[in-house]
DRENKOL-569057 format. One line per field, with one value per residue (C-alpha): x, y, z; residue number from 0; residue in three letters. Coordinates in Angstrom, 3 decimals. Example, Ala and Ser with C-alpha at 12.3 -4.5 7.8 and 13.67 -1.06 7.14 Angstrom:
2
xx: [12.300|13.670]
yy: [-4.500|-1.060]
zz: [7.800|7.140]
seq: [0|1]
type: [ala|ser]
***
This chain:
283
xx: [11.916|9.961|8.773|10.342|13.806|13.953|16.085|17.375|16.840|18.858|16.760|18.422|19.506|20.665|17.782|17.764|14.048|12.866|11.329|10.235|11.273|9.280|10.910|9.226|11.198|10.323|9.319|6.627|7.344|7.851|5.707|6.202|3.750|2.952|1.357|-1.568|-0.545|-0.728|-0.049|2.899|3.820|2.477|-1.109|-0.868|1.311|-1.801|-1.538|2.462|2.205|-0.633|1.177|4.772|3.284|1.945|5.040|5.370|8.741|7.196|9.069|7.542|8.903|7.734|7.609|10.329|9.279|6.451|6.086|9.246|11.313|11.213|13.790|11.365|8.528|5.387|7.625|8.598|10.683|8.948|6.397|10.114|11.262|8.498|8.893|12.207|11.993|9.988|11.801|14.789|12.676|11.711|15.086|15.999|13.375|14.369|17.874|17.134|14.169|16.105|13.798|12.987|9.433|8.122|4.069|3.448|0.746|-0.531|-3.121|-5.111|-2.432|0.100|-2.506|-2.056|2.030|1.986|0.126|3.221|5.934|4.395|3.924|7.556|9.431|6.961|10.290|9.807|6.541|4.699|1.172|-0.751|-2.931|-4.550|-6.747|-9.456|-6.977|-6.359|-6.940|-10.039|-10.582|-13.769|-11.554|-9.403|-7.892|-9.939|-9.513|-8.668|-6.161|-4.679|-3.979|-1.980|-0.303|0.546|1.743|4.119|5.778|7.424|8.541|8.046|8.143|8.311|5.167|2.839|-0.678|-3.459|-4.081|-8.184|-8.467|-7.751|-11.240|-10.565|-14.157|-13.058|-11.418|-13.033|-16.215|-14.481|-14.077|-10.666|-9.126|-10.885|-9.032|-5.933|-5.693|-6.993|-3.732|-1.587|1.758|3.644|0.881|1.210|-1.445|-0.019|1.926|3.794|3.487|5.902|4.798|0.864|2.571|4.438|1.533|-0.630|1.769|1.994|-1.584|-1.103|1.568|-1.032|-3.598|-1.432|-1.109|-2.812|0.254|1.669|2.589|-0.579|-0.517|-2.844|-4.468|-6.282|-8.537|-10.385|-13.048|-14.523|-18.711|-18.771|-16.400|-15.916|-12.469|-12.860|-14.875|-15.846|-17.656|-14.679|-11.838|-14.087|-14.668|-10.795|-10.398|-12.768|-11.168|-7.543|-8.958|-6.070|-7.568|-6.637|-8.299|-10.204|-12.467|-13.487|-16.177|-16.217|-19.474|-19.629|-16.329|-14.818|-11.634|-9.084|-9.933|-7.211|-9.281|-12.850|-15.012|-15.038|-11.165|-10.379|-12.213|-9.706|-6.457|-8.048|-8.665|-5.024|-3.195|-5.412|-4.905|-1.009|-0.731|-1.392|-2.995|-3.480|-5.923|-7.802|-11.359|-13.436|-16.185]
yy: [0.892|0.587|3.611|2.560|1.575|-1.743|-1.289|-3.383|-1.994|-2.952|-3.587|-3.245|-7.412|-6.995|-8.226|-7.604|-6.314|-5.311|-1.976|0.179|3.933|6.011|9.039|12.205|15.513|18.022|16.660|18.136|15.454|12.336|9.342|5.863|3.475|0.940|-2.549|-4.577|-8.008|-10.335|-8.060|-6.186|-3.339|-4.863|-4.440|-0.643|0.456|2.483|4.950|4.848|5.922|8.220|10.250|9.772|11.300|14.099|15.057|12.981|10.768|7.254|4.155|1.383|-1.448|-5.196|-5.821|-8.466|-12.196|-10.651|-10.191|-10.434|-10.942|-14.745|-15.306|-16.242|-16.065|-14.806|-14.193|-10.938|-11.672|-8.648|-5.478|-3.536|-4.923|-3.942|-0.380|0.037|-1.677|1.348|3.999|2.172|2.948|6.667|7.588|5.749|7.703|11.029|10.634|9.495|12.663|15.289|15.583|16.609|15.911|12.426|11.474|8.368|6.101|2.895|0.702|-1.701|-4.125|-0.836|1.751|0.465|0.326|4.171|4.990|2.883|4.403|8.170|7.729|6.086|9.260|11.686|13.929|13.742|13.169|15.494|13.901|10.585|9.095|5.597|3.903|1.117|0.910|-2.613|-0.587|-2.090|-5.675|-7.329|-10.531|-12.097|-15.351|-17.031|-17.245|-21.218|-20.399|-17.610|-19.723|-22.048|-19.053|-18.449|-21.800|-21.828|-18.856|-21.197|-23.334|-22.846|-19.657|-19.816|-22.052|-20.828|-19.894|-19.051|-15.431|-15.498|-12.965|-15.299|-14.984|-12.074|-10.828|-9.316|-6.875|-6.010|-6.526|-6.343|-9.465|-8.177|-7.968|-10.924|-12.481|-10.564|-11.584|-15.176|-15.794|-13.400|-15.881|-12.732|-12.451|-14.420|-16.502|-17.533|-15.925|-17.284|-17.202|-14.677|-12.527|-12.828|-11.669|-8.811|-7.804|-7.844|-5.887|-3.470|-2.985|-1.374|1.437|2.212|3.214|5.519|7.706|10.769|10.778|11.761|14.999|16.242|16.133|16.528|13.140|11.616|8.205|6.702|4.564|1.976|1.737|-1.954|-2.793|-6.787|-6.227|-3.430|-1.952|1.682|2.927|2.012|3.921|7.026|6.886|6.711|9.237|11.530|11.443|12.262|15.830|16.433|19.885|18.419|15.833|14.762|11.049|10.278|7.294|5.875|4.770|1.508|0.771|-2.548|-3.019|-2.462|1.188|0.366|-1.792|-0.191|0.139|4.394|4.283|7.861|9.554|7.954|8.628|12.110|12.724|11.106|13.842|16.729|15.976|15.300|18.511|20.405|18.621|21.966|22.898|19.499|19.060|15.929|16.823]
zz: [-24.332|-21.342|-19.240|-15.906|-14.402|-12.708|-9.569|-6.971|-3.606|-0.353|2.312|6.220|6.825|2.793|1.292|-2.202|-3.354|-6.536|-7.100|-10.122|-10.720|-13.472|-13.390|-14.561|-16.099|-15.169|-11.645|-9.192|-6.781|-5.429|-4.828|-2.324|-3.883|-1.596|-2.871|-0.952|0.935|-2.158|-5.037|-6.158|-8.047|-11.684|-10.531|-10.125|-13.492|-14.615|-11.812|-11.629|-15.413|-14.854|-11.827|-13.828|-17.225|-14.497|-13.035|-10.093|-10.076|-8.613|-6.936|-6.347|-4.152|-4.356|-0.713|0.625|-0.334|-2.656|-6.102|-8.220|-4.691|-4.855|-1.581|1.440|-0.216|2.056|4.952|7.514|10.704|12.673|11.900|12.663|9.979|7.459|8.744|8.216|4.766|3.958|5.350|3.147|0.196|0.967|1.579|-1.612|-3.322|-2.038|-3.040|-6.332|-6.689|-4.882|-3.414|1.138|0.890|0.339|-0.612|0.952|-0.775|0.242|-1.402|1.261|3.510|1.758|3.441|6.935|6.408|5.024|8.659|10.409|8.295|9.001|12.694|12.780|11.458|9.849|8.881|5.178|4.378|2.193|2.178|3.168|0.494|2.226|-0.900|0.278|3.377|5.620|8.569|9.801|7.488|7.360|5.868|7.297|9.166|11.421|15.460|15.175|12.072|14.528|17.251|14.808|13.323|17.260|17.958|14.254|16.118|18.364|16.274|12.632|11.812|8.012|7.950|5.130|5.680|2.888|2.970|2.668|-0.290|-3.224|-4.687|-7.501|-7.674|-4.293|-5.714|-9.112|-10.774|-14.053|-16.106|-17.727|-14.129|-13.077|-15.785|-14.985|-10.857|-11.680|-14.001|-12.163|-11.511|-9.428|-6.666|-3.514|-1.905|1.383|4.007|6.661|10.336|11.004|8.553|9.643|13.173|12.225|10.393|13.233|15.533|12.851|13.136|16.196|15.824|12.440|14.589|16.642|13.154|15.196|17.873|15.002|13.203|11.171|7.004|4.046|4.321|1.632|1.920|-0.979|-0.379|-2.765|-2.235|-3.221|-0.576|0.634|2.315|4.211|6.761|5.364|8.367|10.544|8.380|8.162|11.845|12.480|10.197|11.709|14.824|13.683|13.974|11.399|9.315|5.871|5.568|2.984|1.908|-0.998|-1.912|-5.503|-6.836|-8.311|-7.376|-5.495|-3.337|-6.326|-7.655|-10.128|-11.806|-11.529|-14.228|-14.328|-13.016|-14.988|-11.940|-9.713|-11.873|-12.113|-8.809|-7.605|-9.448|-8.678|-5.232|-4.967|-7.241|-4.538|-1.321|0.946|-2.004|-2.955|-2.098|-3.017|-5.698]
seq: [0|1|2|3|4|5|6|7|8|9|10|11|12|13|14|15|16|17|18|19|20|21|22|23|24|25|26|27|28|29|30|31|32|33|34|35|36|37|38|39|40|41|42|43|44|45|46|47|48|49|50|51|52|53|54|55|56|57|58|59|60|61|62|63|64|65|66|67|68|69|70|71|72|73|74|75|76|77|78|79|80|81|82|83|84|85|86|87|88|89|90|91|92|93|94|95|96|97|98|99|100|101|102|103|104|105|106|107|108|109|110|111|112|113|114|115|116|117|118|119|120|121|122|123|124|125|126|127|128|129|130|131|132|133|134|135|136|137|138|139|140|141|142|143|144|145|146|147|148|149|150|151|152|153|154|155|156|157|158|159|160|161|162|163|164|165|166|167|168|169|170|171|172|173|174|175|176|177|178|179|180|181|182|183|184|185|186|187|188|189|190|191|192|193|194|195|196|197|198|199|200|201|202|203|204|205|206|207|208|209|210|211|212|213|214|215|216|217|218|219|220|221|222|223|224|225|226|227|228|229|230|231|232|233|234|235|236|237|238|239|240|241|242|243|244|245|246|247|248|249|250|251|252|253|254|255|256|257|258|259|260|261|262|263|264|265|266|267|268|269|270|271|272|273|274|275|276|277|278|279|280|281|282]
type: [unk|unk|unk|unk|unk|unk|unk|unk|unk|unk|unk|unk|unk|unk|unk|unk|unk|unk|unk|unk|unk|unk|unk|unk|unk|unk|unk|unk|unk|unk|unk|unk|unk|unk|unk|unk|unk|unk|unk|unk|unk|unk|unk|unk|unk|unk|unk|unk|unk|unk|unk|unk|unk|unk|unk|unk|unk|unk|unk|unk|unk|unk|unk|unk|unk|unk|unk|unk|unk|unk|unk|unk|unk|unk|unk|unk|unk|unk|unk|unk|unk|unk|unk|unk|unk|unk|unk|unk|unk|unk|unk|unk|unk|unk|unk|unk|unk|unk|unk|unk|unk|unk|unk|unk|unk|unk|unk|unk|unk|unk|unk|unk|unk|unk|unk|unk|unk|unk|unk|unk|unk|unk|unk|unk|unk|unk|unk|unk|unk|unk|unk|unk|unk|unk|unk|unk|unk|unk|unk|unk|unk|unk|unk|unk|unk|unk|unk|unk|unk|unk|unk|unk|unk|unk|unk|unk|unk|unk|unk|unk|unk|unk|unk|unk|unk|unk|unk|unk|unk|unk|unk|unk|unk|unk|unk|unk|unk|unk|unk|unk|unk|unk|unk|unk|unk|unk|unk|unk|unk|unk|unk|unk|unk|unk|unk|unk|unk|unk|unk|unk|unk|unk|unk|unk|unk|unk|unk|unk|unk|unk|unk|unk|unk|unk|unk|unk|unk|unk|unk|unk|unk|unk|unk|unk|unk|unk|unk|unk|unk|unk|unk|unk|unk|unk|unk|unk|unk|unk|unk|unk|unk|unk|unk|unk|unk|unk|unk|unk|unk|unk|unk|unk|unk|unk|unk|unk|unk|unk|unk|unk|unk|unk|unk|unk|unk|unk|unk|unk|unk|unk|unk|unk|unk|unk|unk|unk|unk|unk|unk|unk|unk|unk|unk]
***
């Protein structure tokens, strides 16, 4: 019997997206799992089973055309669109918990979209917890691919493009999970133009998160970092001004923290702090 529900979640335009529920009993709360741009859900059943065996009911989506979501594969029509995909899922999850209060968690590309989804309608969020966030990437496409991206727009919107993170040791240093991403046949490795787009506009209502109403914010930060830039996030971070607020850097850790070598201290640390957030401080 497995430990989750497989669901089928309606998305706005009736897009039909797979998601995962592990429902804990009794329940402390309620947890929005958000995936990175070419995994899904699979890659972070650890933590959803950590946080579920802790108390926390967790859902976590597949992101349209990602995943187990096989209908237009790589693609997004607008960064509107992604938004509202989430909020689908929140309210989903709220129903489904009973609970008002919603922790929103986001792991890289899924740490930029928790910022979007927050600043959008921050009416039922509990906590932010950004992990190795896409806020501020040190990979990505190039200026020439960019343009062509631009020019697709027109024209071709569903064009795919590689997404420039298909190298596993970018995430782990682990040769189990190097093993696991390299014969991974859920993840995507291209994206089309309209999704690379919408992504990129999304960018930009992320980094309004401090017009937004303050929460316990949480970012974890990996110290072998080759996405990312590190300095950047805690900078933006910083400057939220928000009182709690907390960062936390992982010694020899990579992008993934799912799959780092000393990954307890993460688990650990993820259900200390969504226990009670107003009380967490990084050790």
């Amino acid at each position: 019997m497995r430990e989750f529900e497989e669901l089928t979640i309606r998305l706005p335009d009736g897009y039909a997206a797979y998601a995962r529920l592990w429902e804990a009993s009794p329940q402390r709360g309620a947890v929005l799992f958000f995936h990175g741009i070419q995994s899904h859900c699979g890659w972070y059943e650890d933590s959803a089973r950590r946080l579920a065996q802790a108390g926390f009911t967790v859902l976590q989506p597949d992101r349209r055309g990602c995943g187990r979501n096989t209908e237009q594969r790589g693609h997004a029509e607008s960064a509107t669109q992604l938004i509202q995909d989430g909020l689908v899922c929140r309210d989903f999850l709220a129903k489904r918990a009973q609970s008002e209060r919603i922790h929103l968690l986001g792991v890289s590309w899924g740490g930029k979209l928790v910022p979007a989804i927050h600043h959008t309608d921050p009416t039922q969020t509990a906590s932010l917890t950004l992990i190795t966030p896409g806020l501020f990437p040190v990979v990505g496409v190039s200026k020439a691919e960019m343009f062509r991206i631009g020019m697709s727009m027109v024209a071709a919107p569903h064009r795919l493009y590689d997404i420039p993170l298909n190298d596993p040791e970018l995430f782990t240093s682990v040769p189990e999970w190097i093993r696991y991403l390299a014969e991974d046949q859920h993840q995507i490795h291209q994206a089309t133009a309209g999704f690379f787009l919408a992504s990129r506009r999304m960018d930009k209502v992320s980094l309004k998160l401090g017009e937004a109403a303050a929460v316990p914010l949480h970012v974890m930060l990996a110290t072998d970092e080759r996405i990312i830039d590190n300095e950047k996030t805690r900078a933006f971070v910083r400057d939220l001004h928000w009182e709690q607020t907390v960062i936390t850097t992982y010694n020899n850790s990579r992008h993934t923290l799912e799959f780092d070598p000393d990954r307890e201290a993460y688990f650990n640390d993820l259900i200390e702090w969504l226990s009670d957030p107003t009380a967490y401080t990084s050790r």
